[in-house]
N, C-alpha and C positions, 0 to 999 in steps of 0.2 A: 301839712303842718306838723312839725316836730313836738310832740309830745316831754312832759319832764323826764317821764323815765326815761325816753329815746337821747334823751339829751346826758341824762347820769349815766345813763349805761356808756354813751361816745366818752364823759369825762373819765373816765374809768380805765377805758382802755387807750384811752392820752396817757393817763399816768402810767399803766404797764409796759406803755414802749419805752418814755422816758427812764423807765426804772431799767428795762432790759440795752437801752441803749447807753447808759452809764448818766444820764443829766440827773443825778438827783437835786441840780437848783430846779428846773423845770417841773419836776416830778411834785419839789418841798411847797412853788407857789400854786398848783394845783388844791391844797389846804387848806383848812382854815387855821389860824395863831395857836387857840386851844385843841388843835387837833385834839383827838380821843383814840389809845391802842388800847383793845381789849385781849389781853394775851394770854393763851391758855399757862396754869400754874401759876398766874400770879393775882394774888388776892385782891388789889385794886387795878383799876386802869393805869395806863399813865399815858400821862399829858403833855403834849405839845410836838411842833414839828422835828425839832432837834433829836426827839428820843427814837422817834420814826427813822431816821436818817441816820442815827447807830446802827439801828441793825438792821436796814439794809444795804449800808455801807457795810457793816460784817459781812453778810452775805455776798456782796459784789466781788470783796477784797477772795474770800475763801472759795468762791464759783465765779472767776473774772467771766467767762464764755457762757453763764446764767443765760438761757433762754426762759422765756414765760408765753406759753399754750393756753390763751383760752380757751377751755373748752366747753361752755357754758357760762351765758350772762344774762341775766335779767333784772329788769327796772319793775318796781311799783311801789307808786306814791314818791317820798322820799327816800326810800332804800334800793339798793342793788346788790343781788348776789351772783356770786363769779365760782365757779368751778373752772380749777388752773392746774396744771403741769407746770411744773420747774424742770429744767435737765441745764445739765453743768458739768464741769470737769472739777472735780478736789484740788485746788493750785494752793492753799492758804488757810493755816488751821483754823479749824469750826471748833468749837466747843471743847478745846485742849486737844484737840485731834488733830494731829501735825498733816500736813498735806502727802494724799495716795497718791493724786495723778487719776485716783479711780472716776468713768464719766457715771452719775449720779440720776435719777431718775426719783421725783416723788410731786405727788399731790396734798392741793390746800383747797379748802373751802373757807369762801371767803364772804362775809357782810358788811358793805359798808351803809352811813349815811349822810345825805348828800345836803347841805344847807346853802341857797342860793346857788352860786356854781361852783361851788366848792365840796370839797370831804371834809368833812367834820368829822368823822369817827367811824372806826373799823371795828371789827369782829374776826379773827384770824384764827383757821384751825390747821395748820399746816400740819403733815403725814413725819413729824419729825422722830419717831421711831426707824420709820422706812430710813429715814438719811441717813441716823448715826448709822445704823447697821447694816446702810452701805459704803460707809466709809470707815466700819471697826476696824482697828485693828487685827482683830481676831477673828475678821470674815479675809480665807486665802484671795489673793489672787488668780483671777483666772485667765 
């Protein structure tokens, strides 16, 4: 018998292929309407699927060849948490930083919660110090 977490934890990594494999409609109805992004630096949440699907459209458009590694997932009650690997190639500028070409390596720890069979809201701490500064400008080429 499948268990809820067995079942959030499977929804979960439905949504990481879909994301890694470019479907973000598949990815967007894995949500709920009011989704919830809890995003480090910013004072409030913000809400809904379309804000979700900026940025990680950004991130598709700037890392087209995006892979996502889980490397740890677990379910309990109505929450799941994911320890993840990204790796990418710089094809499209991130955050004013014109594309290297550099391939890109960092880790996110991740909280979501799961309402019915859907996500309802995340918790994201992605390693994003690691990225800029391996995509600065003023990290040489090696």
């Amino acid at each position: 018998m499948t268990t809820a977490p067995e079942q959030n934890t499977a929804l979960l990594r439905t949504a990481y292929r879909a994301v890694e494999s470019g479907d973000l409609d598949a990815a967007e109805r894995l949500m709920t309407e009011d989704f919830i992004a809890h995003v480090p630096g910013l004072p409030e949440p913000l809400v809904g699927r379309d804000v979700w699907r900026l940025g990680t459209q950004t991130m598709k458009d700037a890392f087209p060849d995006l892979t996502i590694n889980v490397k740890d997932i677990f379910g309990v009650g109505d929450k799941v948490t994911v320890l993840l690997r990204f790796e990418g190639t710089h094809r499209g500028t991130f955050q004013q930083i014109e594309a290297t070409g550099r391939r890109v390596r960092f880790d996110s720890i991740e909280v979501y919660r799961v309402e019915g069979d859907r996500i309802a809201e995340e918790w994201v701490a992605p390693d994003m110090l690691s990225l800029i500064q391996q995509i600065s400008p003023a990290v040489a080429d090696h």
